[in-house]
N, C-alpha and C positions, 0 to 999 in steps of 0.2 A: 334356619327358618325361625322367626319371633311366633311369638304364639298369635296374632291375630295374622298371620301369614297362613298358618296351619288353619287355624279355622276357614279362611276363605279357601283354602284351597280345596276341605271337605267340604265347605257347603256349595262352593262353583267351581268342581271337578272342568266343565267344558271350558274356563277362563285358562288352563294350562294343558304344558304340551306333555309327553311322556317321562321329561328330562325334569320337571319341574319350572320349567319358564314359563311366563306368560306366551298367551297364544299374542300374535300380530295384530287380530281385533278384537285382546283386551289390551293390548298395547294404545292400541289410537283410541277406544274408548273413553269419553270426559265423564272423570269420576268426582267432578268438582258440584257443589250442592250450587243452584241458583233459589235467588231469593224469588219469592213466589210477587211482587211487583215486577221481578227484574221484565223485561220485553212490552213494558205499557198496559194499556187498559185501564180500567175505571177505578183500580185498585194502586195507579201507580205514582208511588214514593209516599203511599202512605200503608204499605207493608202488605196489603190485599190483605189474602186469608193469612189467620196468626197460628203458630204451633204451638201447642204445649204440650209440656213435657211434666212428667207429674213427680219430682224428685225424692217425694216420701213411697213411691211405688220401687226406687232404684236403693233407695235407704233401703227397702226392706227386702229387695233382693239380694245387697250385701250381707246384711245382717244372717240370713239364712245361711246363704256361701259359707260364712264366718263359723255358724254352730256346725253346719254342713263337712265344715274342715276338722271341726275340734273334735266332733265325733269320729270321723276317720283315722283323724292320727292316735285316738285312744283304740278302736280297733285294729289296726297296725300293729301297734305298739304289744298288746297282748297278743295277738297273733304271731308276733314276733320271738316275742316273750317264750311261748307254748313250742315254736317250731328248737330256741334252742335247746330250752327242755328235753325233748324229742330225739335230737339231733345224739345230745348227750347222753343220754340213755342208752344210745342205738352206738355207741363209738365202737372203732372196730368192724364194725359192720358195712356194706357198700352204701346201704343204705341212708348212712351218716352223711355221707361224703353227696349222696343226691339231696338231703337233707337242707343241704350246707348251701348248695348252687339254688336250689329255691330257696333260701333266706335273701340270702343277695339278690336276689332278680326280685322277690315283693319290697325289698327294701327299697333298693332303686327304684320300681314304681310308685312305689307308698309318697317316695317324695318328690316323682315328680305331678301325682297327684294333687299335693299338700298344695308343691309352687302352682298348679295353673289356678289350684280353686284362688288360690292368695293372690294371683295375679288377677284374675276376673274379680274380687273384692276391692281390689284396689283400683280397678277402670270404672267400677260400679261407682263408688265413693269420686272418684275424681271427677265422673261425668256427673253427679248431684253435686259437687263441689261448684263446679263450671257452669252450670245451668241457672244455681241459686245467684251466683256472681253475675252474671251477663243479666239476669233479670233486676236485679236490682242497680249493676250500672246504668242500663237500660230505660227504669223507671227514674233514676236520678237526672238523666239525662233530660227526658222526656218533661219532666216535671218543673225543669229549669226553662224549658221550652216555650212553657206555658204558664212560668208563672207559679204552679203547683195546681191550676182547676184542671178539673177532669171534665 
């Protein structure tokens, strides 16, 4: 399952079945965006109402992601630190040895942590990457259209 697999299936639990498939009417469902001209009207093929996307609000949601990680994996990391401290101290003892199985298991989460925040940093960045591009093809486009008057 990729990770924005996982996240829709937490936030539209009713879109799957028990087995993890798609239900039949998220199957036929059209999950495709229409342009808001598309179907006529007074607005149409010259884009009606316009979106904007505000790509310094996605900047600075990465950016947070970014310190949001570097803080984590230094808490980890100490934590980690501390448990084999712990761990070693206690050798001999059963309690080493349960010691030892919680290392491994925050370890293993600690990174798969690290990967989703890194993963959501890098969708954040790619989607103000994409947004900035298509607005300025866009405007190139547009401007060639007409000449360059607004």
């Amino acid at each position: 399952m990729t990770y924005d697999q996982g996240w829709d299936r937490r936030l539209n639990p009713f879109r799957y079945n028990a087995d993890g498939t798609l239900t039949n009417a998220a199957k036929r469902q059209n999950v495709t965006m229409e342009l808001n001209s598309a179907g006529g009207g007074a607005g149409r093929g010259r884009g009606g109402r316009q979106t904007s996307v505000r790509t310094a609000a996605l900047t600075k949601a990465a950016k947070a992601l970014e310190d949001l990680r570097g803080d984590t994996d230094k808490v980890d990391q100490h934590a980690l630190s501390e448990t084999d401290i712990a761990s070693s101290a206690l050798h001999g003892w059963r309690t080493a040895d349960a010691l030892g199985t919680m290392h491994r298991r925050w370890a293993d989460e600690a990174v798969n942590l690290s990967k989703l925040l890194s993963d959501a940093t890098m969708k954040l960045h790619n989607a103000s990457n994409s947004y900035d591009e298509t607005d300025h093809a866009e405007k190139s486009r547009m401007d060639s259209l007409d000449g360059g008057r607004n």
